[in-house]
C-alpha beads as a LAMMPS data file, in Angstrom:
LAMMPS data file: protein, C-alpha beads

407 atoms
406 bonds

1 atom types
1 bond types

-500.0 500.0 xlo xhi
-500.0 500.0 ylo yhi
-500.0 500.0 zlo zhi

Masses

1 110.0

Atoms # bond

1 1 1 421.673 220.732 -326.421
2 1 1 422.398 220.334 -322.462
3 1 1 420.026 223.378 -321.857
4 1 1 417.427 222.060 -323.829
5 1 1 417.230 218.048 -322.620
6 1 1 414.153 219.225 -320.289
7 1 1 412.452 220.288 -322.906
8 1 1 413.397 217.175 -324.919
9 1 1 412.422 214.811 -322.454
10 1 1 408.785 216.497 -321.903
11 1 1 408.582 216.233 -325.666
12 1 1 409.622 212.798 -325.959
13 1 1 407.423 211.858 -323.196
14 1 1 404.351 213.341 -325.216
15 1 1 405.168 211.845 -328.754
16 1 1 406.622 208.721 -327.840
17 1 1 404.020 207.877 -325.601
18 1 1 402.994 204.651 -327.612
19 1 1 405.870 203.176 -327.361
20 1 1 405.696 200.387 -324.223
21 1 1 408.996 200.155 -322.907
22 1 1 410.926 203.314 -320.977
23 1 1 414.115 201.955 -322.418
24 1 1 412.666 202.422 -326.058
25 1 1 411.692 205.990 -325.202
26 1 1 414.939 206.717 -324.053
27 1 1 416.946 205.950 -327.086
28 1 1 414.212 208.030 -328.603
29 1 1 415.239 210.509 -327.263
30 1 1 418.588 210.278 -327.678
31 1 1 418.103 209.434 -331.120
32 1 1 416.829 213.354 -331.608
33 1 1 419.201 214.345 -329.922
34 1 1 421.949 213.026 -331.758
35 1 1 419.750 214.448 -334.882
36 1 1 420.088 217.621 -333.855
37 1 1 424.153 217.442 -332.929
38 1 1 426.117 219.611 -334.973
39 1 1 427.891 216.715 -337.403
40 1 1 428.298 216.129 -340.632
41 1 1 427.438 212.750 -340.667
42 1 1 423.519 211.603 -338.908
43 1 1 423.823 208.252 -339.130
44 1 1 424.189 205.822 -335.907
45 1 1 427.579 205.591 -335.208
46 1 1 429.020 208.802 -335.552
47 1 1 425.573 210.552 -333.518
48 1 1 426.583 207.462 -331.003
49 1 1 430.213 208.887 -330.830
50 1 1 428.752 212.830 -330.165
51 1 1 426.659 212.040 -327.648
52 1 1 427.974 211.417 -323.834
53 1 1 425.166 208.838 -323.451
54 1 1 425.496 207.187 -326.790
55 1 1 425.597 203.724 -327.187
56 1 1 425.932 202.441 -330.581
57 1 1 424.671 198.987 -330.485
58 1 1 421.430 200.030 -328.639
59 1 1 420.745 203.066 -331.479
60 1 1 421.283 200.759 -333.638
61 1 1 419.000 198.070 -332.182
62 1 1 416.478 200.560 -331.348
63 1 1 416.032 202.270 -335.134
64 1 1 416.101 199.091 -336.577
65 1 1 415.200 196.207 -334.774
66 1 1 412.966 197.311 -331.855
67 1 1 409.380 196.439 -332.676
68 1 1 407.889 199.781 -332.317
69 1 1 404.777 200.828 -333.912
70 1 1 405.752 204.857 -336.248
71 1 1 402.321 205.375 -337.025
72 1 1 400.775 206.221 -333.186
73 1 1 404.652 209.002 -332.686
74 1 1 403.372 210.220 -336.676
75 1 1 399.917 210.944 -335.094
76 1 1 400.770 212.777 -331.622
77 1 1 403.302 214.913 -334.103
78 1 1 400.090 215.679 -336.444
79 1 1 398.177 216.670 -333.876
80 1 1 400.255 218.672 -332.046
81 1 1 401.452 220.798 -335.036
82 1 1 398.359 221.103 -337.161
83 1 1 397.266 223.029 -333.866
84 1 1 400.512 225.008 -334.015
85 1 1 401.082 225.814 -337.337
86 1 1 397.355 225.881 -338.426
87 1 1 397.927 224.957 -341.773
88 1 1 396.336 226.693 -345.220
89 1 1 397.578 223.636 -347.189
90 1 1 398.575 220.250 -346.811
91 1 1 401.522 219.614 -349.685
92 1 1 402.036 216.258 -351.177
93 1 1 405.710 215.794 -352.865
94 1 1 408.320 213.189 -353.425
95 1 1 411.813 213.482 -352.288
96 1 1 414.786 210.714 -353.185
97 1 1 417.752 209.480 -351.325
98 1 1 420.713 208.500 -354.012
99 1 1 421.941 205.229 -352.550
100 1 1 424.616 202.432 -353.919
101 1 1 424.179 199.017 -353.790
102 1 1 420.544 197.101 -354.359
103 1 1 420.246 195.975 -350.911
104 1 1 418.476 198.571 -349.163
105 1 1 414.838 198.318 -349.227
106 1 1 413.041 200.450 -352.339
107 1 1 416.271 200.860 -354.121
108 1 1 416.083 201.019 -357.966
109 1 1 417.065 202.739 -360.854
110 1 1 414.740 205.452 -361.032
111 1 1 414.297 209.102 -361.486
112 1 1 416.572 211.075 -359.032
113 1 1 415.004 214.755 -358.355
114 1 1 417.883 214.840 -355.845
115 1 1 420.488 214.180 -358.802
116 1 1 418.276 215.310 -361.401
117 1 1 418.242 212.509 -364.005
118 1 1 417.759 208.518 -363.633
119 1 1 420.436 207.412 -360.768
120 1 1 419.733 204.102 -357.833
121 1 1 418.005 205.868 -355.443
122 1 1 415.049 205.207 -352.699
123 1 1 411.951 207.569 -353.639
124 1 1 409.139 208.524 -350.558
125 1 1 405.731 210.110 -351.139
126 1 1 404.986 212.676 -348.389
127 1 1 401.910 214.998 -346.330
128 1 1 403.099 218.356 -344.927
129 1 1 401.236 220.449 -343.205
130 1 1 402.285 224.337 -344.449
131 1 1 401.915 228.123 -343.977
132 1 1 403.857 230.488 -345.449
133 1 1 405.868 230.733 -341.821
134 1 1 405.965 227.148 -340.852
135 1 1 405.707 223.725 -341.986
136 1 1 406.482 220.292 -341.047
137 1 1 405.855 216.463 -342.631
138 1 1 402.920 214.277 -341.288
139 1 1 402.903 211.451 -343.023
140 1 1 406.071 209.131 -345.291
141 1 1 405.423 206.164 -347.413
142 1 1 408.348 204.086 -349.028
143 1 1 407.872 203.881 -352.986
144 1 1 408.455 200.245 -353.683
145 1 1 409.034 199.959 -358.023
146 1 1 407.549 196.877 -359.415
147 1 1 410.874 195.159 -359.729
148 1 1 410.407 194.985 -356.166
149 1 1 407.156 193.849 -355.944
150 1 1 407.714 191.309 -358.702
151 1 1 410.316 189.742 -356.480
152 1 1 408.331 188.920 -352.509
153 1 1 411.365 187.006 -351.855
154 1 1 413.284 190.193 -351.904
155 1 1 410.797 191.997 -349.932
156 1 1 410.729 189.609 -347.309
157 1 1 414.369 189.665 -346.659
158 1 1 414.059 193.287 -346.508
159 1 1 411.136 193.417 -343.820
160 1 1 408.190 194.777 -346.019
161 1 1 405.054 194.009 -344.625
162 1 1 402.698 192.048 -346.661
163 1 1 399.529 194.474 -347.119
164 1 1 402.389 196.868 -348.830
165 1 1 403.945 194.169 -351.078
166 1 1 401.508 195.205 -354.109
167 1 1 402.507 197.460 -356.546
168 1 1 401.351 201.574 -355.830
169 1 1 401.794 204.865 -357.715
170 1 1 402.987 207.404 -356.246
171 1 1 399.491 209.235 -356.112
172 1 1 398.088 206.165 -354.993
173 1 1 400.136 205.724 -351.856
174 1 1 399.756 210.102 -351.548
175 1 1 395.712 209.043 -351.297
176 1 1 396.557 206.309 -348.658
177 1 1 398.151 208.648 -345.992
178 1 1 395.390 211.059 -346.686
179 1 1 392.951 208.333 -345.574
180 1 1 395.514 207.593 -342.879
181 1 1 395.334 211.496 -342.148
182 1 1 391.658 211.417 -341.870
183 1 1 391.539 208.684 -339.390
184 1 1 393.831 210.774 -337.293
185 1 1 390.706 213.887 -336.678
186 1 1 393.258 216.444 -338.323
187 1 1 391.486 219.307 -339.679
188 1 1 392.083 218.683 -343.967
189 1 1 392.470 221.782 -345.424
190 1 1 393.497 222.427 -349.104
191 1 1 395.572 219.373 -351.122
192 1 1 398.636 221.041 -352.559
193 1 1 400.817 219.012 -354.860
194 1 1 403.258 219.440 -358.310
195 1 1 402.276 218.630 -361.850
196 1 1 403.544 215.158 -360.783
197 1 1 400.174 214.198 -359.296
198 1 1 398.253 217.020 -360.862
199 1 1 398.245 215.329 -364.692
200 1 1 396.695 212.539 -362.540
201 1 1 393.347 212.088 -363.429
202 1 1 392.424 209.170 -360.932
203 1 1 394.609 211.162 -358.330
204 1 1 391.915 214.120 -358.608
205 1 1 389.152 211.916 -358.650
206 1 1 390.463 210.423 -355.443
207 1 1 390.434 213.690 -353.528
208 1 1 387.044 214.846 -354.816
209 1 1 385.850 211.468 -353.689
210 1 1 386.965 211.783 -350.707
211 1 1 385.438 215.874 -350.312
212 1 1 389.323 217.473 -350.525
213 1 1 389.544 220.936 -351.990
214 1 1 392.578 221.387 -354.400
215 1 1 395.123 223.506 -355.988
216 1 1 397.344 221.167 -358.128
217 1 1 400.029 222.446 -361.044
218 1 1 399.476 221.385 -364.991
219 1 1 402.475 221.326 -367.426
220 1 1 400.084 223.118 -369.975
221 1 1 399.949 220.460 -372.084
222 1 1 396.763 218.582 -370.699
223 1 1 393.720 219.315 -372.941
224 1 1 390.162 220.615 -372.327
225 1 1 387.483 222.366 -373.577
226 1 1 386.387 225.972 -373.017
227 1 1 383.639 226.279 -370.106
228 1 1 380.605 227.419 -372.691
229 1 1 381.671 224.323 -374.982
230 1 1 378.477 222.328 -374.902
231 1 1 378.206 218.341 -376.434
232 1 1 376.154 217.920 -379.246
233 1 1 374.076 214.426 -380.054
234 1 1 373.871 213.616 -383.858
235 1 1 369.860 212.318 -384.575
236 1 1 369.374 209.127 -384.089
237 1 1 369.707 206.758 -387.507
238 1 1 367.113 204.111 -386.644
239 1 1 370.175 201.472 -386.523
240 1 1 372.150 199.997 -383.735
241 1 1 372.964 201.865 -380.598
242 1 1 372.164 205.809 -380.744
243 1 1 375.437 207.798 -381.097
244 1 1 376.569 209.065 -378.036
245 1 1 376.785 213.321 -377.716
246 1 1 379.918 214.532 -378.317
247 1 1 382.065 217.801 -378.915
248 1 1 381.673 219.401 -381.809
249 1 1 385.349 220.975 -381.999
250 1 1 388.481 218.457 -380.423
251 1 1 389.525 219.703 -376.981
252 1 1 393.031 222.046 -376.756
253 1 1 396.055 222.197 -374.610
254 1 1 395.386 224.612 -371.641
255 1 1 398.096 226.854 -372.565
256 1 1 396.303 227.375 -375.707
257 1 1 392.998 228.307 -373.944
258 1 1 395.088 230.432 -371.813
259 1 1 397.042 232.206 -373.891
260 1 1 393.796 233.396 -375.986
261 1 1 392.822 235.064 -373.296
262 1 1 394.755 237.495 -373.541
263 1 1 397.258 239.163 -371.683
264 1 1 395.137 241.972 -370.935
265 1 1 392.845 239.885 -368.460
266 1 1 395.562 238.946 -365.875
267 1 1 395.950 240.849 -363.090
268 1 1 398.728 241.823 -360.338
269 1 1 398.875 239.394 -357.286
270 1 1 401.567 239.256 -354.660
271 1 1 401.534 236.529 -352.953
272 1 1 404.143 236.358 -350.458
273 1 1 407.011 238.744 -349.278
274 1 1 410.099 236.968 -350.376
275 1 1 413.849 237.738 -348.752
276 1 1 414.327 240.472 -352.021
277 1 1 410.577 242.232 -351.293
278 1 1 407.415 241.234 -352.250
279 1 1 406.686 238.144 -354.468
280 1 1 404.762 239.218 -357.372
281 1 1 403.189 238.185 -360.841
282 1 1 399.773 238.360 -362.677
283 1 1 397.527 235.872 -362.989
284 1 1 393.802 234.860 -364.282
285 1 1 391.060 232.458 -363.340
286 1 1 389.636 230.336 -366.192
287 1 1 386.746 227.601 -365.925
288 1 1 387.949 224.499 -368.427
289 1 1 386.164 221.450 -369.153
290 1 1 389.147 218.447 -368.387
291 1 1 388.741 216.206 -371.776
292 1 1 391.647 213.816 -371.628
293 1 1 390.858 210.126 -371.920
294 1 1 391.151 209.480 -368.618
295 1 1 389.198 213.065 -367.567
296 1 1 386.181 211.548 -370.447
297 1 1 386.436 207.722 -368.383
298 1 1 385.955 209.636 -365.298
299 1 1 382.735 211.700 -366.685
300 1 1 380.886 208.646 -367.719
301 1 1 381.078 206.479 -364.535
302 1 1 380.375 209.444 -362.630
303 1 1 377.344 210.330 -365.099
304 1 1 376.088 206.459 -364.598
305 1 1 377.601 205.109 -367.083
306 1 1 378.779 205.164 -371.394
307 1 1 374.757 204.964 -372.156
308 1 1 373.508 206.519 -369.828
309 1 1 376.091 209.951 -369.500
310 1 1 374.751 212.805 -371.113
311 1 1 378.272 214.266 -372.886
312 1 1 379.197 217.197 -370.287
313 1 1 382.130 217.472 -368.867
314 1 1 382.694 219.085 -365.530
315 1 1 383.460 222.123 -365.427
316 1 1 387.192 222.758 -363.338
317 1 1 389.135 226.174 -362.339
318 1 1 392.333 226.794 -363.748
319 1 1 394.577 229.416 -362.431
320 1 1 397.169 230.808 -364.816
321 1 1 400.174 232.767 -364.589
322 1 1 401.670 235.134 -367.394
323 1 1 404.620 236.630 -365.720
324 1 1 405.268 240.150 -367.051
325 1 1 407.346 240.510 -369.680
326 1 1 406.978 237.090 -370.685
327 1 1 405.553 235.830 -374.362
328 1 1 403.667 233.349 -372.734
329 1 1 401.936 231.717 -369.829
330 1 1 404.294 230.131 -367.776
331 1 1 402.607 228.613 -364.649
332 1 1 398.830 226.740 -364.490
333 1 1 397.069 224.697 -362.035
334 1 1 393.856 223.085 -362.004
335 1 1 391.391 223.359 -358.976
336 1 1 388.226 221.878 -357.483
337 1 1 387.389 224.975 -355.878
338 1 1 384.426 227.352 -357.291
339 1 1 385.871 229.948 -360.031
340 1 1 384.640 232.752 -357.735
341 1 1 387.028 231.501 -355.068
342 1 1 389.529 234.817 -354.724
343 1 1 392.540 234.978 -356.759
344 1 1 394.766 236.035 -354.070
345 1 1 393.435 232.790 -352.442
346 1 1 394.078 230.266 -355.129
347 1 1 397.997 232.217 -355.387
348 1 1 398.777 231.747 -352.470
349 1 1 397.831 227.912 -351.842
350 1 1 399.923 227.092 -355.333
351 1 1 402.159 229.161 -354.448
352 1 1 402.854 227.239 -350.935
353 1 1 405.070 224.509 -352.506
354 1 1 407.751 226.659 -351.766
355 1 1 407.820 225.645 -347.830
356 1 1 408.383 221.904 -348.599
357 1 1 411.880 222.705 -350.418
358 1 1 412.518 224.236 -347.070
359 1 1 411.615 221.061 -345.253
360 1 1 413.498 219.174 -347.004
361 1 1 416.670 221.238 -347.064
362 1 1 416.325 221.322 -342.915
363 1 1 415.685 217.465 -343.048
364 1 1 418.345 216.512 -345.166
365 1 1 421.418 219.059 -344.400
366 1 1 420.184 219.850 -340.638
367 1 1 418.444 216.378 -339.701
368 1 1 420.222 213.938 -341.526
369 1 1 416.917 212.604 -343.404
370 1 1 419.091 210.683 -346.128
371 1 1 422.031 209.434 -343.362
372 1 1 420.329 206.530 -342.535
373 1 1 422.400 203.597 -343.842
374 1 1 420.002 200.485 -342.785
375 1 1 418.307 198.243 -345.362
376 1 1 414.792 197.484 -343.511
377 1 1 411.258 198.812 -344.167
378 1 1 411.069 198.700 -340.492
379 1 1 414.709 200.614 -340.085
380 1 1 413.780 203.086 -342.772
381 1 1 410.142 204.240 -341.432
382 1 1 411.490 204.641 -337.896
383 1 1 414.465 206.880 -338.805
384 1 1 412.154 209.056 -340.993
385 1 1 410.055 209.126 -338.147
386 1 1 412.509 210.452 -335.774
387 1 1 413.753 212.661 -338.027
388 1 1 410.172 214.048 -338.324
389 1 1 410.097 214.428 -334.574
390 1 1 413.396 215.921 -334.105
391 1 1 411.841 218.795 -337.016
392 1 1 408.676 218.836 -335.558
393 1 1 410.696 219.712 -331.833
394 1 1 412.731 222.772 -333.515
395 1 1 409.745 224.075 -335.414
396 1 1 407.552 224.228 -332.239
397 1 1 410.265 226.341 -330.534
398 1 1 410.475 228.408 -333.126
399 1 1 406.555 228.645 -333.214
400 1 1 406.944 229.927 -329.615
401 1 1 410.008 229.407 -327.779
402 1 1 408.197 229.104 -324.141
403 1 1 404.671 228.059 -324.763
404 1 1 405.071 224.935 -326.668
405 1 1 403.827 221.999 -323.860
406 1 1 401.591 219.419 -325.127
407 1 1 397.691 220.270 -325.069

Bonds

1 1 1 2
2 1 2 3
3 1 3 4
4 1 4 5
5 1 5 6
6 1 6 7
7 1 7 8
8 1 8 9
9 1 9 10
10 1 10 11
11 1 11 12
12 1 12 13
13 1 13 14
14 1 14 15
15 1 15 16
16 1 16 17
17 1 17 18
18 1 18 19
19 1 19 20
20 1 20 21
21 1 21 22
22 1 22 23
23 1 23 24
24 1 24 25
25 1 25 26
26 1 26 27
27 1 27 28
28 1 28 29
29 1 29 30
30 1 30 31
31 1 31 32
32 1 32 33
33 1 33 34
34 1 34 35
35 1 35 36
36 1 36 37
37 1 37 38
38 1 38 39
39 1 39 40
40 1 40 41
41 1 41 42
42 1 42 43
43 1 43 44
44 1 44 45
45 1 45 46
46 1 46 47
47 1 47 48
48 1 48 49
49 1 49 50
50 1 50 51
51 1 51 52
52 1 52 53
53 1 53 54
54 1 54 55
55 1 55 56
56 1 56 57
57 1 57 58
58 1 58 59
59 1 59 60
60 1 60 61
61 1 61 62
62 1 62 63
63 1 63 64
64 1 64 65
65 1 65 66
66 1 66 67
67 1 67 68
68 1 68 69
69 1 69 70
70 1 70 71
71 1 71 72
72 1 72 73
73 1 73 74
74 1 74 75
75 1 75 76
76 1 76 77
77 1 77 78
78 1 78 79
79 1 79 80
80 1 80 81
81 1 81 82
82 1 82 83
83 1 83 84
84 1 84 85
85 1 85 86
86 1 86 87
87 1 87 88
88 1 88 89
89 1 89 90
90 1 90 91
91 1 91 92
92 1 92 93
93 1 93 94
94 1 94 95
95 1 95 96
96 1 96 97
97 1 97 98
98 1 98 99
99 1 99 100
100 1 100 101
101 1 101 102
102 1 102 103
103 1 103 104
104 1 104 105
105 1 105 106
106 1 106 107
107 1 107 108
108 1 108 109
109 1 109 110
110 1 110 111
111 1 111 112
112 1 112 113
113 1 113 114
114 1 114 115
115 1 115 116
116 1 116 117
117 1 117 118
118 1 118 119
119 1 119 120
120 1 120 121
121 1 121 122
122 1 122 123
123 1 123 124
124 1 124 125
125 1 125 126
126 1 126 127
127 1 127 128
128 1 128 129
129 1 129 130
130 1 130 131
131 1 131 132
132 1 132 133
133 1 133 134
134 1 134 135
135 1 135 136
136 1 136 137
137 1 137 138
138 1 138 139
139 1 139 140
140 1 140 141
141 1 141 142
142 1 142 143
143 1 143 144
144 1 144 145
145 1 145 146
146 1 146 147
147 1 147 148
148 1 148 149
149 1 149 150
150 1 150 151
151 1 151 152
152 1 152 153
153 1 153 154
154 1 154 155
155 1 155 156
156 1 156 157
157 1 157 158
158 1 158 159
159 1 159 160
160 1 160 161
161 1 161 162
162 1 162 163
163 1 163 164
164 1 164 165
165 1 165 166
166 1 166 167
167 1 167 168
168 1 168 169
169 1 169 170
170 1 170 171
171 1 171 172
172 1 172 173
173 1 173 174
174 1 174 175
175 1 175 176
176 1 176 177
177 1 177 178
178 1 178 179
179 1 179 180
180 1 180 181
181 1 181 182
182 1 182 183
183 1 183 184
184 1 184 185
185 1 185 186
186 1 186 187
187 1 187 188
188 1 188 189
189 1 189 190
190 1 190 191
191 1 191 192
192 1 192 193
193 1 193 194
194 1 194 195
195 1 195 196
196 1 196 197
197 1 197 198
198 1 198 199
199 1 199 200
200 1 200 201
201 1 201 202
202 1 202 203
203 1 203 204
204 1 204 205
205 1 205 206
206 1 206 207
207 1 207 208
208 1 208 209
209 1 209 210
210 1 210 211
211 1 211 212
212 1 212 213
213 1 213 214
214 1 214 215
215 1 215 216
216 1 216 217
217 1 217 218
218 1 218 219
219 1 219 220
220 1 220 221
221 1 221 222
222 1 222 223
223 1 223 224
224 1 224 225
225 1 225 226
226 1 226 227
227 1 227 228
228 1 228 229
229 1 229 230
230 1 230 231
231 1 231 232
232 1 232 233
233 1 233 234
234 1 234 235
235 1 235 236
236 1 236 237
237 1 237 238
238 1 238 239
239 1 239 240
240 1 240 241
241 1 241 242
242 1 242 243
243 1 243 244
244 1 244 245
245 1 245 246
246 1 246 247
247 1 247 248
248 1 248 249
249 1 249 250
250 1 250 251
251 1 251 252
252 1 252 253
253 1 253 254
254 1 254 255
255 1 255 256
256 1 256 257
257 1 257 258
258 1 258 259
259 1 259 260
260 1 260 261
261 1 261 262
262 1 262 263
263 1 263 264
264 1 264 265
265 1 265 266
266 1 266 267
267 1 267 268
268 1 268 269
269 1 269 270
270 1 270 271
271 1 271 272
272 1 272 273
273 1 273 274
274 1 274 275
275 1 275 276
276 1 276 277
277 1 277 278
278 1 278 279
279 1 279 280
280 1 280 281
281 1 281 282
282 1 282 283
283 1 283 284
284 1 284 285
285 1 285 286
286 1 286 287
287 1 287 288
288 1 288 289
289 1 289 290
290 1 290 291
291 1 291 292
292 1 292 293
293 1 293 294
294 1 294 295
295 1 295 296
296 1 296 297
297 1 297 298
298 1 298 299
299 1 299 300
300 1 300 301
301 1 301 302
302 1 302 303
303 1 303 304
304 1 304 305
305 1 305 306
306 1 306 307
307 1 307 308
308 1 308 309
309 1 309 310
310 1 310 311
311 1 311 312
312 1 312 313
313 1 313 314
314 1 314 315
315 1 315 316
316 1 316 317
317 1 317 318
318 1 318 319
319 1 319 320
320 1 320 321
321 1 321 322
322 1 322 323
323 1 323 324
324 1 324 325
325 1 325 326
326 1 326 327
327 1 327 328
328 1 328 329
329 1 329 330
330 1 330 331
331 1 331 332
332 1 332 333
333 1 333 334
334 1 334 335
335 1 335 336
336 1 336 337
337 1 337 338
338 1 338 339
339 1 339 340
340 1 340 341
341 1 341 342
342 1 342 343
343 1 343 344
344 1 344 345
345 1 345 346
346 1 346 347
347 1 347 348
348 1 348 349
349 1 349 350
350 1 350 351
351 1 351 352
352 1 352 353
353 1 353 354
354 1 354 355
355 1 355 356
356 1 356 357
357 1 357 358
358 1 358 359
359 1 359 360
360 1 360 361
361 1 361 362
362 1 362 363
363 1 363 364
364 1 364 365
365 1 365 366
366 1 366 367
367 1 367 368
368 1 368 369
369 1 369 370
370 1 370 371
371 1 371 372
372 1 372 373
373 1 373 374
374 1 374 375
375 1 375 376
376 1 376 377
377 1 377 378
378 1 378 379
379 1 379 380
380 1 380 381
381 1 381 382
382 1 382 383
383 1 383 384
384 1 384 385
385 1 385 386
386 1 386 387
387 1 387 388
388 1 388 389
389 1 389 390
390 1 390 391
391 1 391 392
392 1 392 393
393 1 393 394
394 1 394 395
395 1 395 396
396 1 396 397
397 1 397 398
398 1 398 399
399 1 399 400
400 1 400 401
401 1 401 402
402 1 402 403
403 1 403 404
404 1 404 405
405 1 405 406
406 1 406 407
């Protein structure tokens, strides 16, 4: 770590720049440095102990007191690694941080991926930026459950600003940093994200709003019509309203549609070479007409309206995967893209998820992501921050161990 605290301070000069006082961008960067310490433990007092310049009380003012500003250090980090990695996808996931106590700003009873089943726990919606050779976050948003927004007293004595105070799904606070993203001039390339945020209806709406290509994963069990599947409107009675045009035949589950297609029509695609050889499976490219409720509610205001909507549904790709040797499909994943876009394309972009699990595992076991033991929104956005820079420093070097000095 001695060797590299040139390099350090050139990088914490560059990403900290925002922040106003020298002493502020010092404990920066001894904040990463103590991140990157061998240690079990990444919280402030035991990095404070490693580290020959450590001084507890001023980490511990500077993560969670000090009145900097995360966003501008999230930016400079965006744009310095969307030029380095160059990335096919940008991933949207959820990660959680098992926590006791009720204190500590977010914390609920909730759905643990991290334990896997319903534990107290902090949950955080986040952008990365991904290759199959590199990744790294952008972007982290606290979840706050509405037992916490139902209570502002409680938020207030935990620091949460008031424009974040009301209630947001996950997928709505995943379109929020994209808007935040696309303030920041990064190039957007494809939206990547789990069946989480793919069932979402409004969430896909939201990116095709907004002009974002994606490649989202279904369970299957969403329903939709087959692309030829064309509305019908029953003559008009001469009483009341005329009857709108509907379906003839009720929509199916995907994996329904998919599986009648046959295993005959999927084809071989590797998509990766994994540490055992080559990541393979077949796969086929479907065109669906999305008919859930919320997929129908979408169609009409974006046809004008109930009255005025003439009955079609728009057309979506869906990319399947029937492993071999399987009795079923067991992967699918529904795309803006045009049908014609190539297979090996679509693969590989759904297949890209696989990157974050290694972010996380760095950030977490090598960066001590879930050390932090503040309460604050204000304590919690700035460690996640530094931990995002002290990542962002290591995969840079990696990128190219001498030619990594700010553009």
């Amino acid at each position: 770590m001695e060797r590299l605290r040139g390099e350090i301070s050139e990088f914490v000069a560059d990403v900290f720049a925002s922040l106003p006082r020298r002493d502020q961008r010092r404990w920066g960067g001894c904040y990463l440095r103590g991140l990157m310490l061998d240690g079990r433990r990444k919280s402030v007092q035991p990095m404070a102990e490693r580290l020959p310049d450590g001084n507890m009380q001023a980490l511990q003012q500077f993560v969670n007191q000090s009145p900097w500003d995360p966003l501008p250090v999230r930016r400079r980090i965006a744009e310095r690694l969307s030029r380095a990695i160059r990335p096919e996808v940008w991933v949207i996931d959820d990660v959680s941080f098992p926590k006791c106590g009720t204190a500590s700003v977010g914390v609920a009873r909730q759905y643990c991926g991290a334990l896997g089943k319903r534990a107290n726990c902090q949950v955080a919606v986040s952008v990365h930026a991904a290759t199959d050779t590199a990744s790294c976050p952008l972007d982290w948003q606290l979840y706050l459950p509405r037992e916490w927004t139902e209570e502002p007293d409680r938020c207030h004595r935990a620091g949460v600003p008031d424009e974040a105070m009301a209630h947001q799904e996950k997928w709505r606070l995943a379109l929020g940093m994209l808007d935040t993203l696309a303030g920041w001039e990064v190039e957007v390339p494809v939206v990547v994200a789990d069946a989480g945020y793919g069932v979402s209806t409004p969430f896909r709406t939201g990116l095709e709003e907004r002009g974002l290509s994606y490649v989202l994963a279904l369970t299957g069990k969403e329903v939709a019509h087959a692309e030829e599947a064309e509305p019908h409107r029953p003559a008009y009675g001469g009483l009341g309203p005329p009857t709108l045009p509907r379906y003839r035949t009720p929509p199916r589950a995907v994996s329904v549609l998919a599986e009648e297609t046959g295993a005959g029509q999927f084809t071989e695609v590797t998509w990766r070479q994994g540490s055992k050889g080559p990541m393979t499976s077949r796969f086929a490219v479907l065109t669906v007409r999305p008919a859930g409720k919320q997929s129908l509610a979408a169609a009409q205001q974006a046809g004008g309206g109930r009255t005025r909507w003439d009955g079609v549904l728009p057309a979506r790709t869906l990319l399947v995967e029937w492993p071999d040797g399987q009795d079923a499909p067991t992967g699918y994943w529904i795309s803006n893209l045009p049908a014609t876009t190539p297979v090996a394309d679509l693969v590989r972009w759904a297949k890209m998820r696989w990157r974050i699990e290694h972010d996380y595992r760095e950030l977490k076991h090598g960066l001590g992501l879930d050390h932090f033991e503040g309460r604050s929104w204000r304590g919690w956005h700035h460690h996640v921050t530094l931990v995002t820079a002290a990542q962002a420093f290591l995969t840079l070097r990696r990128l190219a161990p001498k030619a990594h000095t700010p553009a």
